[in-house]
PQR file of N, CA, C, O and H, with PARSE charges and radii, in Angstrom:
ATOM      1  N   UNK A   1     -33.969 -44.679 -32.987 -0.4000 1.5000
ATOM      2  CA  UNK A   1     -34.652 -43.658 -32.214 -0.0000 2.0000
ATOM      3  C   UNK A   1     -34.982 -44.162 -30.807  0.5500 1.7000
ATOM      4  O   UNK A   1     -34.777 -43.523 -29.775 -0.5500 1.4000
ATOM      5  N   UNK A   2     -35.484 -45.309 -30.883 -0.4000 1.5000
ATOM      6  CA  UNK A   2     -35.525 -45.567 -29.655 -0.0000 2.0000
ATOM      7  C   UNK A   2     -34.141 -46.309 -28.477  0.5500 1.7000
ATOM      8  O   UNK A   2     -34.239 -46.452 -27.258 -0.5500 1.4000
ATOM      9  H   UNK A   2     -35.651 -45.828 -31.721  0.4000 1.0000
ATOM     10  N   UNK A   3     -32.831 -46.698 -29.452 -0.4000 1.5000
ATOM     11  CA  UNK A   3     -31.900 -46.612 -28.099 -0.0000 2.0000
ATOM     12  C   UNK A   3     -31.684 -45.198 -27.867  0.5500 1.7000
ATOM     13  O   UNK A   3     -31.069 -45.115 -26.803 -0.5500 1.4000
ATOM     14  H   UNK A   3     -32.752 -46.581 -30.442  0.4000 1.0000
ATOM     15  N   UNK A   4     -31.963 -43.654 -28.514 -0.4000 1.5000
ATOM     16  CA  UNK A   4     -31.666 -42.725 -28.030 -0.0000 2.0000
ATOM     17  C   UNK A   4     -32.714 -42.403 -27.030  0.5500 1.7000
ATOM     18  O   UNK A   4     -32.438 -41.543 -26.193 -0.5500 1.4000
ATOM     19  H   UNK A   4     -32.462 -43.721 -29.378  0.4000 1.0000
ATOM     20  N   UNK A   5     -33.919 -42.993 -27.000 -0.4000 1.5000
ATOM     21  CA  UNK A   5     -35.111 -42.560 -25.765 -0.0000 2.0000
ATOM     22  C   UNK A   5     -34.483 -43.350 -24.909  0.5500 1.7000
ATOM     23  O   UNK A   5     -34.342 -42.793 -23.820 -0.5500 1.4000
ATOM     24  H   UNK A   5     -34.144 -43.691 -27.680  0.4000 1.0000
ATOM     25  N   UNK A   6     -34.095 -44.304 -24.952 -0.4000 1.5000
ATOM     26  CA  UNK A   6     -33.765 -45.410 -23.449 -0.0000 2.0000
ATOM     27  C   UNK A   6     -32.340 -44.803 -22.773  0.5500 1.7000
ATOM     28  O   UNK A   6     -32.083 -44.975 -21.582 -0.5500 1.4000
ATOM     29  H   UNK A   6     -34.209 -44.756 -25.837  0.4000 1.0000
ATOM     30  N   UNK A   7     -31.397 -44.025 -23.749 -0.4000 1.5000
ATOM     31  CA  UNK A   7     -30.458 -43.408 -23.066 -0.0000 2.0000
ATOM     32  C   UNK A   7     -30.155 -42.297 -22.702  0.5500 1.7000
ATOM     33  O   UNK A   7     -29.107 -41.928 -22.171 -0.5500 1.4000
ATOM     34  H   UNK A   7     -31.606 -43.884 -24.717  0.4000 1.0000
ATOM     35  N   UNK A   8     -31.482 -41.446 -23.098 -0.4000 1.5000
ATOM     36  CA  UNK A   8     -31.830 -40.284 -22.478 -0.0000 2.0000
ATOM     37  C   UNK A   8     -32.368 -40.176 -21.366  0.5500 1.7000
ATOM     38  O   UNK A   8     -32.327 -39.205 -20.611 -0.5500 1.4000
ATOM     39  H   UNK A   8     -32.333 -41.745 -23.529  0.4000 1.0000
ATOM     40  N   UNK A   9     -33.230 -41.802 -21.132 -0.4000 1.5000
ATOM     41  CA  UNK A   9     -33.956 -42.016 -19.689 -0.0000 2.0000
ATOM     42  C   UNK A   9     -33.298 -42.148 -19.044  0.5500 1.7000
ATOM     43  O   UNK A   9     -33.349 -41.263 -18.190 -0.5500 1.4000
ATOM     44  H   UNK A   9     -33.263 -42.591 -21.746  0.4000 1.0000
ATOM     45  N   UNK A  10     -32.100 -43.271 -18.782 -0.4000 1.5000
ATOM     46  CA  UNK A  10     -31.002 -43.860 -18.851 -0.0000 2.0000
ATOM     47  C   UNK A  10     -30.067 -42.156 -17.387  0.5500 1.7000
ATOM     48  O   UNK A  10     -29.840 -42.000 -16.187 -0.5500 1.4000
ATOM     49  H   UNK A  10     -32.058 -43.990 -19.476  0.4000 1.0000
ATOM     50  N   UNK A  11     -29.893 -41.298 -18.884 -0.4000 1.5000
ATOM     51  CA  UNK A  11     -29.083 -39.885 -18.306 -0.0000 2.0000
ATOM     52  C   UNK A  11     -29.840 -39.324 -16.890  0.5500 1.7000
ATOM     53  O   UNK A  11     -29.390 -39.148 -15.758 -0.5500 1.4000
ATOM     54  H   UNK A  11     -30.078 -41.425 -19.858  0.4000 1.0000
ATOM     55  N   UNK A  12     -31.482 -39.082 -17.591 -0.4000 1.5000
ATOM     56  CA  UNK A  12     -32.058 -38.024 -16.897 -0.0000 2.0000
ATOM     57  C   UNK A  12     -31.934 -38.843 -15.352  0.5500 1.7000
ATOM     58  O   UNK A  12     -31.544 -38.247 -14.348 -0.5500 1.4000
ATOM     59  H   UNK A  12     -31.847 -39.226 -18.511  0.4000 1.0000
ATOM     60  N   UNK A  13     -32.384 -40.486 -15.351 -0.4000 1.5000
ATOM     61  CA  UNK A  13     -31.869 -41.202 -13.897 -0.0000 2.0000
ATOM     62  C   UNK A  13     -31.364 -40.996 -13.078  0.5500 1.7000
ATOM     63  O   UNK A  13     -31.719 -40.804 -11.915 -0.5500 1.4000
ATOM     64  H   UNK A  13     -32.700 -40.970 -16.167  0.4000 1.0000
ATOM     65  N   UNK A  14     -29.650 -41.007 -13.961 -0.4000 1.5000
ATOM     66  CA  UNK A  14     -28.713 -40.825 -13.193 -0.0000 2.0000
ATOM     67  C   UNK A  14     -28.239 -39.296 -12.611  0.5500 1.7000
ATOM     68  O   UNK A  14     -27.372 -38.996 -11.790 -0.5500 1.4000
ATOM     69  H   UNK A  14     -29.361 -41.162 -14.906  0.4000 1.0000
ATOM     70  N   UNK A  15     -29.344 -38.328 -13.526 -0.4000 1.5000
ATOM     71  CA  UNK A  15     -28.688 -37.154 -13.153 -0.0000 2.0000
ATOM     72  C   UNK A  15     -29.911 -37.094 -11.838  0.5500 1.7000
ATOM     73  O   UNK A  15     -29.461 -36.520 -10.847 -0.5500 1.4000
ATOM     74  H   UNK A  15     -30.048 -38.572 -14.193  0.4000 1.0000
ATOM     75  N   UNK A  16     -31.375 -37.595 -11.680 -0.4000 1.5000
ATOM     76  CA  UNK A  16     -31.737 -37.367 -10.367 -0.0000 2.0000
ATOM     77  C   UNK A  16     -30.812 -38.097  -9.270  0.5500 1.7000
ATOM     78  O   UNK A  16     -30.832 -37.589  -8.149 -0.5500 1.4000
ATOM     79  H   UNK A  16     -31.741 -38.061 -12.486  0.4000 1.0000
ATOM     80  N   UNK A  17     -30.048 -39.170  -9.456 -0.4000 1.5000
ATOM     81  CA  UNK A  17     -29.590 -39.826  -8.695 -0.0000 2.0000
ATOM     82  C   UNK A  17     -28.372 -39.180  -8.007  0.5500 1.7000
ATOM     83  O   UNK A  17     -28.266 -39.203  -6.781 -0.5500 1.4000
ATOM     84  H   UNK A  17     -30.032 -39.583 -10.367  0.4000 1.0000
ATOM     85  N   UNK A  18     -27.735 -38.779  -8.561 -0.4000 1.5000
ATOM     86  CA  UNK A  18     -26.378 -37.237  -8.779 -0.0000 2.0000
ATOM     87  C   UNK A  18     -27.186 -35.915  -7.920  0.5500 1.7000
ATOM     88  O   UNK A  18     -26.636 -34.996  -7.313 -0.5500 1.4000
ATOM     89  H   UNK A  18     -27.821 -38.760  -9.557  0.4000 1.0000
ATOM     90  N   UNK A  19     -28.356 -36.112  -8.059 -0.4000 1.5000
ATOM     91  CA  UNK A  19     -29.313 -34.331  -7.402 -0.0000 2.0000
ATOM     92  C   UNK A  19     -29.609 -34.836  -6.035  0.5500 1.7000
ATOM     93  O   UNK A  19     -29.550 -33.968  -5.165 -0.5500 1.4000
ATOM     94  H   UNK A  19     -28.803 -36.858  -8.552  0.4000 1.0000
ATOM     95  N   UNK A  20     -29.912 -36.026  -5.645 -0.4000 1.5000
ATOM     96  CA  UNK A  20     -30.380 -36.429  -4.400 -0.0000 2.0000
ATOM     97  C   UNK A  20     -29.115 -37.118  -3.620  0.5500 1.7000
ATOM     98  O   UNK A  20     -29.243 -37.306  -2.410 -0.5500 1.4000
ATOM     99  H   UNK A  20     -29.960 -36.732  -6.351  0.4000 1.0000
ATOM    100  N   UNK A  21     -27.820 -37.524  -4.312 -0.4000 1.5000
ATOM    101  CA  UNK A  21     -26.986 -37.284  -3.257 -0.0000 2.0000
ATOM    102  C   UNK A  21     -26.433 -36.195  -2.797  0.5500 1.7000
ATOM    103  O   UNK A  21     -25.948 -36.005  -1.682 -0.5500 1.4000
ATOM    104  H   UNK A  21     -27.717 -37.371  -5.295  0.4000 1.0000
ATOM    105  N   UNK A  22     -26.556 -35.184  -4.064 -0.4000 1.5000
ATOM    106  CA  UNK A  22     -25.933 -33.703  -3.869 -0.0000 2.0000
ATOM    107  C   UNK A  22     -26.167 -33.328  -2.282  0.5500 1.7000
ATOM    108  O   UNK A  22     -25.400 -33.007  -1.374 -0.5500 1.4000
ATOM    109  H   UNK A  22     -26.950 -35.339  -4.970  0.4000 1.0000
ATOM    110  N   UNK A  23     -28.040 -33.581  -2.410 -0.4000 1.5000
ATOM    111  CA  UNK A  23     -28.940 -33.213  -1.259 -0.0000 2.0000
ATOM    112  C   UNK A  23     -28.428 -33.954   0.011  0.5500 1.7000
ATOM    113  O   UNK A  23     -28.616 -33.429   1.108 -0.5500 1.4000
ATOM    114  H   UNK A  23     -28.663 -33.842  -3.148  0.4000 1.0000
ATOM    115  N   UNK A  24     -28.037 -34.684  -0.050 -0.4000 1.5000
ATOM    116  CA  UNK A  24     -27.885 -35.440   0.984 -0.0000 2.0000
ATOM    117  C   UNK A  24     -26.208 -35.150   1.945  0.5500 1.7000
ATOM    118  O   UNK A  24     -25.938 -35.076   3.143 -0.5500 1.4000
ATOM    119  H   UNK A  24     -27.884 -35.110  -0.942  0.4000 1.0000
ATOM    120  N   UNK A  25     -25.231 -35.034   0.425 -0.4000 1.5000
ATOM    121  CA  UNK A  25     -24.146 -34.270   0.971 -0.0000 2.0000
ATOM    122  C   UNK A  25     -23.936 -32.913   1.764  0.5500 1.7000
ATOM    123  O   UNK A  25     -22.984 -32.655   2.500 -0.5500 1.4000
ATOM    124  H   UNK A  25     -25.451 -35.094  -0.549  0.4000 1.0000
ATOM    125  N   UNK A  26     -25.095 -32.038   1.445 -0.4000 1.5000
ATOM    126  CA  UNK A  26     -25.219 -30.872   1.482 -0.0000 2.0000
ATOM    127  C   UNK A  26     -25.784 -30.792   2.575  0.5500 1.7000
ATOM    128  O   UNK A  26     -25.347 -29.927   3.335 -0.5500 1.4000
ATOM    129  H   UNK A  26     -25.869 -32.248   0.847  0.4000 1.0000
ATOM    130  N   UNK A  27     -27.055 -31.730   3.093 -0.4000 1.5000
ATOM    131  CA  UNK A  27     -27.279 -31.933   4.592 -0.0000 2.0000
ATOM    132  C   UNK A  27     -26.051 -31.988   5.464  0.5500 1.7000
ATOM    133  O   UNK A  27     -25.794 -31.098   6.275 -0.5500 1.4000
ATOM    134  H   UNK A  27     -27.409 -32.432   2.476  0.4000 1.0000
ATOM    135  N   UNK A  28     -25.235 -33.146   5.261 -0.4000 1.5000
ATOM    136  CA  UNK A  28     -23.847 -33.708   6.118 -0.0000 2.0000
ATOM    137  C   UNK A  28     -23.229 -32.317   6.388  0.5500 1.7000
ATOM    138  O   UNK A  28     -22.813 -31.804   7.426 -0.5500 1.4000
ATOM    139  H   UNK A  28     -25.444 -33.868   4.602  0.4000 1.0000
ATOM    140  N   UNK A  29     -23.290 -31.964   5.366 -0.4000 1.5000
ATOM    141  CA  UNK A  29     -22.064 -30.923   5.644 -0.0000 2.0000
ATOM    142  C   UNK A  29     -22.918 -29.655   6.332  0.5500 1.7000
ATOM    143  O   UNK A  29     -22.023 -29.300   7.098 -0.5500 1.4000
ATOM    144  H   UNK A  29     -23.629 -32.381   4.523  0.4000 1.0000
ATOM    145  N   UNK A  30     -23.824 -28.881   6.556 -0.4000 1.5000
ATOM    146  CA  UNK A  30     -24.483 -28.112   7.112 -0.0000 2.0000
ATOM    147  C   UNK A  30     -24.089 -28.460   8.501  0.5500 1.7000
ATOM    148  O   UNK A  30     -23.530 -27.609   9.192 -0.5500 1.4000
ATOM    149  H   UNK A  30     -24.551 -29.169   5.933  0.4000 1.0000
ATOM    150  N   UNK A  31     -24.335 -29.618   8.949 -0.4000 1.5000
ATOM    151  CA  UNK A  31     -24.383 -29.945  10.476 -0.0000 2.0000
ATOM    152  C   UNK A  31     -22.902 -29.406  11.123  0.5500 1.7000
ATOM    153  O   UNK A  31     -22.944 -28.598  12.051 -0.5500 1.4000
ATOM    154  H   UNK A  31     -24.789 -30.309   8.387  0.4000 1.0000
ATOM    155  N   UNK A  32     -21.651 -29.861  10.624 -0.4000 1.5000
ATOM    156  CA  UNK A  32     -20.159 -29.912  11.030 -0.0000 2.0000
ATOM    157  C   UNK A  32     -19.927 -27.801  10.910  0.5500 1.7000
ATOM    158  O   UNK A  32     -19.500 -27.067  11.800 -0.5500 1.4000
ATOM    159  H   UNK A  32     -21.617 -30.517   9.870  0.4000 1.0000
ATOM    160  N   UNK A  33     -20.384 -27.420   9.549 -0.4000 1.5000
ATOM    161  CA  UNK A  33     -20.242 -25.717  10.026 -0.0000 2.0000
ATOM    162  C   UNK A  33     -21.006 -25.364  11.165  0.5500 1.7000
ATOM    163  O   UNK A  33     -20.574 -24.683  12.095 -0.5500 1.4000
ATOM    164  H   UNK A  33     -20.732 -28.017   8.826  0.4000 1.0000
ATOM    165  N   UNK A  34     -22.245 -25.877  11.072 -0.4000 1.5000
ATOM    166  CA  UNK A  34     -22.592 -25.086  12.382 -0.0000 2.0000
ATOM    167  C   UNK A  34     -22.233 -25.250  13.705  0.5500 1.7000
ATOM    168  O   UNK A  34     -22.143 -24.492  14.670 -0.5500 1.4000
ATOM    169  H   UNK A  34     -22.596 -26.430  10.316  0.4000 1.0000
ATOM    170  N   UNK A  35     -22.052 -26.414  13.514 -0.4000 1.5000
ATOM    171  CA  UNK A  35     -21.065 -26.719  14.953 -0.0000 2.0000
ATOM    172  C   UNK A  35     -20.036 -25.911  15.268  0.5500 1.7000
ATOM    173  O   UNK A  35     -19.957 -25.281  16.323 -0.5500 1.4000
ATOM    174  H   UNK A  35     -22.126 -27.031  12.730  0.4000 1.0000
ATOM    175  N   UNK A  36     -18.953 -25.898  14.077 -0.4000 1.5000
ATOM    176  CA  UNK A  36     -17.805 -24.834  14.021 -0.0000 2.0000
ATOM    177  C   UNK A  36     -18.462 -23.447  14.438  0.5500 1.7000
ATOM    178  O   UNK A  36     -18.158 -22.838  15.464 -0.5500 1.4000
ATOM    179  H   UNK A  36     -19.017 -26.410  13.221  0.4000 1.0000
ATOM    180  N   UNK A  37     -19.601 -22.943  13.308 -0.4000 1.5000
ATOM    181  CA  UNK A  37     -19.949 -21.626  13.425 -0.0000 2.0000
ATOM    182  C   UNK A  37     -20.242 -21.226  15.011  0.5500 1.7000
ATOM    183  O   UNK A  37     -20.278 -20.028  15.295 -0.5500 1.4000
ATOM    184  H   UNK A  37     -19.847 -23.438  12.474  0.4000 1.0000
ATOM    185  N   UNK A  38     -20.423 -22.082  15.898 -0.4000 1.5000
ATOM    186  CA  UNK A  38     -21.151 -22.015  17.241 -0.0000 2.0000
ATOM    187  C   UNK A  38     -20.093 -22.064  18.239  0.5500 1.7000
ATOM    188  O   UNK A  38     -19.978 -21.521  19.338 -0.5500 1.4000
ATOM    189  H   UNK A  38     -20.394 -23.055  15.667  0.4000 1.0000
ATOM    190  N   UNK A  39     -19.273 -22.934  17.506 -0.4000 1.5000
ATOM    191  CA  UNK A  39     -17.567 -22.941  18.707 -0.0000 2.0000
ATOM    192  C   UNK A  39     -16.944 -21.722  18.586  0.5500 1.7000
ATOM    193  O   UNK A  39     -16.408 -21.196  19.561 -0.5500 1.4000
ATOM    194  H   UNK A  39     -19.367 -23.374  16.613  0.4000 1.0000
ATOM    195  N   UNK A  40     -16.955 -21.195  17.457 -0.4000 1.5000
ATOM    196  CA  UNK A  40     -16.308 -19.645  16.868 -0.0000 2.0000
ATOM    197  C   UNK A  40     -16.701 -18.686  17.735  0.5500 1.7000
ATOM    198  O   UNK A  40     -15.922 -17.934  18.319 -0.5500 1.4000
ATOM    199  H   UNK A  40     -17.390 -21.622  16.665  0.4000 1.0000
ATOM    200  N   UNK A  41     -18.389 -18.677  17.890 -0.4000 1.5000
ATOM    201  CA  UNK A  41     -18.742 -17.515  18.307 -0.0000 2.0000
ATOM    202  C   UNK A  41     -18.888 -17.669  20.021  0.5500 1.7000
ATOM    203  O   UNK A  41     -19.244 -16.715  20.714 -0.5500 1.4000
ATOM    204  H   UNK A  41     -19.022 -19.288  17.415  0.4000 1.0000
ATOM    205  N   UNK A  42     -18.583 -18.909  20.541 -0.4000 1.5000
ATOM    206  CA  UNK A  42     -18.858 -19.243  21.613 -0.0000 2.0000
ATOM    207  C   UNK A  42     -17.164 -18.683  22.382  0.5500 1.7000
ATOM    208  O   UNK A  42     -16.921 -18.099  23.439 -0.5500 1.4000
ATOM    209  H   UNK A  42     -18.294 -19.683  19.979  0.4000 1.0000
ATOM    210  N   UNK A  43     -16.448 -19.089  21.502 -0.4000 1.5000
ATOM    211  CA  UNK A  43     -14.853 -18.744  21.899 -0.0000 2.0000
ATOM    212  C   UNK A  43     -14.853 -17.220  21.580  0.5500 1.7000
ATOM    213  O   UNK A  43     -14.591 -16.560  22.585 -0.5500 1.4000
ATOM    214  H   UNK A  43     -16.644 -19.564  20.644  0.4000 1.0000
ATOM    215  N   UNK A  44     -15.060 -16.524  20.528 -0.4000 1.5000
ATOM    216  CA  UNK A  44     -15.180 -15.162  20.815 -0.0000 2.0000
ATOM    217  C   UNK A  44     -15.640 -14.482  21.742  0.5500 1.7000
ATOM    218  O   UNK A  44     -15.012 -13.498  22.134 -0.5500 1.4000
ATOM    219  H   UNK A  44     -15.273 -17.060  19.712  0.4000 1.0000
ATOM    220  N   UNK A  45     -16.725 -14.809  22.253 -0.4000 1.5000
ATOM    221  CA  UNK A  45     -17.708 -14.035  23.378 -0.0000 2.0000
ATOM    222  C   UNK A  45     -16.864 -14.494  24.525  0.5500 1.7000
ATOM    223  O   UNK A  45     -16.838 -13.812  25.550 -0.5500 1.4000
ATOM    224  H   UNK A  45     -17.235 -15.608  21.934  0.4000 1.0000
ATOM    225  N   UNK A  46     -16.007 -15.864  24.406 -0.4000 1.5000
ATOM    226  CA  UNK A  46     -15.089 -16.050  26.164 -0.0000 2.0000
ATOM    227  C   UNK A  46     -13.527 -14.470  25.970  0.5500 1.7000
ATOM    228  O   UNK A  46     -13.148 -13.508  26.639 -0.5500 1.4000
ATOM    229  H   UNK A  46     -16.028 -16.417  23.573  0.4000 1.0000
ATOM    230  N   UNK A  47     -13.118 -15.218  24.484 -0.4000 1.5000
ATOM    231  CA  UNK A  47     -12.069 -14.012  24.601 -0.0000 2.0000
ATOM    232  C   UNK A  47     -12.551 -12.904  24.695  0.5500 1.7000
ATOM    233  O   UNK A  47     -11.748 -12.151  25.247 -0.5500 1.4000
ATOM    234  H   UNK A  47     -13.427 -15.999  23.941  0.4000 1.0000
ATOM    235  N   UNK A  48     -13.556 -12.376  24.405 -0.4000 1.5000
ATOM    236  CA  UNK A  48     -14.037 -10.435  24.674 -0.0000 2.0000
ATOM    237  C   UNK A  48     -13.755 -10.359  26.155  0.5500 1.7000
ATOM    238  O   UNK A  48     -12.850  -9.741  26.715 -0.5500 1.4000
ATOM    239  H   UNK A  48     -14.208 -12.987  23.956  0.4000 1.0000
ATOM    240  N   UNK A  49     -14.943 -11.293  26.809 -0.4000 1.5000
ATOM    241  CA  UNK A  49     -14.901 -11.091  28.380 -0.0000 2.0000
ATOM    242  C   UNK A  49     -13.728 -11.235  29.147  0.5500 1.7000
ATOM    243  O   UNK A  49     -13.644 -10.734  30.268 -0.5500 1.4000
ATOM    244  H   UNK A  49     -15.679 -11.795  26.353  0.4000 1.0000
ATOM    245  N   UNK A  50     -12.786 -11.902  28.613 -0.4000 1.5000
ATOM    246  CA  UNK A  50     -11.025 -12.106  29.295 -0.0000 2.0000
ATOM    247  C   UNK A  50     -10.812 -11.079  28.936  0.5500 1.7000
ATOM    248  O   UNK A  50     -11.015 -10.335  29.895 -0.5500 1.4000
ATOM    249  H   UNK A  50     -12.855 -12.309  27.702  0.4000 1.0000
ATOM    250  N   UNK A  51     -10.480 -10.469  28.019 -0.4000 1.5000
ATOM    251  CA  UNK A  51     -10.174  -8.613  27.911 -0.0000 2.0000
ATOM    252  C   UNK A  51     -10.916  -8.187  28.603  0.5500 1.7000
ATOM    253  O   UNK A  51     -10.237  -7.613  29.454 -0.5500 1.4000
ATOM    254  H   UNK A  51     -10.315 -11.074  27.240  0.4000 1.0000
ATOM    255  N   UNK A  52     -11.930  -8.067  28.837 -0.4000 1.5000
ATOM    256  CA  UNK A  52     -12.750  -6.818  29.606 -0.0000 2.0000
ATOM    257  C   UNK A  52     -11.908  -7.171  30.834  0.5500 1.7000
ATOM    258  O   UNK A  52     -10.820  -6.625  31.020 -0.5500 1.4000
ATOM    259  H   UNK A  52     -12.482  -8.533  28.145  0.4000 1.0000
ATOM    260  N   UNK A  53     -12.564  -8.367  31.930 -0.4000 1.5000
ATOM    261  CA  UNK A  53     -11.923  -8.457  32.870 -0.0000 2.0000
ATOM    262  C   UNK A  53     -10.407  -8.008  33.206  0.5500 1.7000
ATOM    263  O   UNK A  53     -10.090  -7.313  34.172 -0.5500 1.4000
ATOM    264  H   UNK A  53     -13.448  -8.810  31.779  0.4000 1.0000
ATOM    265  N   UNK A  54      -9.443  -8.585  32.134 -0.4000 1.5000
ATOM    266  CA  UNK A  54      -8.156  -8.141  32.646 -0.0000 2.0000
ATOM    267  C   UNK A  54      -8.061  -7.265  32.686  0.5500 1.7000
ATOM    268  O   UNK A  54      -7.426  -6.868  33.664 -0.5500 1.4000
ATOM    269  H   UNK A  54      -9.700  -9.149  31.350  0.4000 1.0000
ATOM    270  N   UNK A  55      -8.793  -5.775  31.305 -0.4000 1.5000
ATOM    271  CA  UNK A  55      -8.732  -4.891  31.303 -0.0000 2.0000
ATOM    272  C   UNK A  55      -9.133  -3.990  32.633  0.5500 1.7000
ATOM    273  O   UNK A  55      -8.544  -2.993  33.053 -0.5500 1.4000
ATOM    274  H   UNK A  55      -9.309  -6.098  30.512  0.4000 1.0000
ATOM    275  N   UNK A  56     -10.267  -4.612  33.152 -0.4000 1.5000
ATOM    276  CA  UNK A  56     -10.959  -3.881  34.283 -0.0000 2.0000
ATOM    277  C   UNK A  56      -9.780  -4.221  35.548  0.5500 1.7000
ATOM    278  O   UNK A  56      -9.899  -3.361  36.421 -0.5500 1.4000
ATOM    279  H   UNK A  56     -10.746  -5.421  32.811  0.4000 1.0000
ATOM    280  N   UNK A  57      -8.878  -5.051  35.823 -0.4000 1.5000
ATOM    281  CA  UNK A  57      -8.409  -5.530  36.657 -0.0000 2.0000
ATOM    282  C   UNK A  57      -6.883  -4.877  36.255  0.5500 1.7000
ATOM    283  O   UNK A  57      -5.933  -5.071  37.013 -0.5500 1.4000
ATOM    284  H   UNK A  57      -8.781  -5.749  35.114  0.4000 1.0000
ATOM    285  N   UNK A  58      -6.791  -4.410  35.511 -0.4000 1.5000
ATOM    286  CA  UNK A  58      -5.175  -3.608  35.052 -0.0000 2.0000
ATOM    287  C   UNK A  58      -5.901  -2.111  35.527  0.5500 1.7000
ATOM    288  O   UNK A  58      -5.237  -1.421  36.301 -0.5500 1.4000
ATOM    289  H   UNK A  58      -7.563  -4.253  34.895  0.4000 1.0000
ATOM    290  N   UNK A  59      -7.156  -1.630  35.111 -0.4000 1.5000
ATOM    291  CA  UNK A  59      -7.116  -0.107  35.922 -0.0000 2.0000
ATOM    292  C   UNK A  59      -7.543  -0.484  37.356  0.5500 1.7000
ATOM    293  O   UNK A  59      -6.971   0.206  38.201 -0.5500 1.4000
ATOM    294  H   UNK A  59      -7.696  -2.191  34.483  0.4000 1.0000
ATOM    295  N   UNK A  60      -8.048  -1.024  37.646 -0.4000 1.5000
ATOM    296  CA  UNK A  60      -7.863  -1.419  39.847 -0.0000 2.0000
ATOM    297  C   UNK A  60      -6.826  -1.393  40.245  0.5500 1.7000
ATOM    298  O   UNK A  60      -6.615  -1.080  41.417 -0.5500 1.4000
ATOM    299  H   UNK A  60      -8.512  -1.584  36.960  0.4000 1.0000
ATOM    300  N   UNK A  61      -5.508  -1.828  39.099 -0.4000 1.5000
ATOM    301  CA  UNK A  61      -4.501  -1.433  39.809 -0.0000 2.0000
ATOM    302  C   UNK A  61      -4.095  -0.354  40.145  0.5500 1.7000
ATOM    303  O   UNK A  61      -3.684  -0.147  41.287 -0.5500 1.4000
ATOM    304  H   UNK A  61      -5.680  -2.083  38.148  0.4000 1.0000
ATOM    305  N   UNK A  62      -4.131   0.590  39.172 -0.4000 1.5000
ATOM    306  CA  UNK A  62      -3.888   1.549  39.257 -0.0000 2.0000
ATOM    307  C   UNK A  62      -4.884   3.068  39.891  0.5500 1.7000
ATOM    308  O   UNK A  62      -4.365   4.184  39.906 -0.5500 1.4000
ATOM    309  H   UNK A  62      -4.465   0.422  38.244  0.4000 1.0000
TER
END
């Protein structure tokens, strides 16, 4: 009975140890999307305004 308490302690350990790198992976990786998420929307808002402009600059021609 008791090597099953020492290897249940043993589990529950390793499974906090498994939960707090989770946490820690899950930080890392937050940082790199938002970066992306911010280049995405930063490059969208340049391509809208290159359409508008050209657009506005194709009826001046005419």
């Amino acid at each position: 009975m008791e090597k099953l308490r020492s290897s249940t302690a043993r589990a529950l350990q390793e499974v906090e140890k498994l939960r707090s790198r989770a946490a820690e992976f899950d930080e890392l990786m937050e940082r790199p999307f938002d970066v992306v998420s911010r280049g995405v929307r930063v490059f969208g808002a340049l391509a809208r305004d290159v359409v508008i402009i050209v657009s506005l600059g194709y009826i001046a021609m005419f």
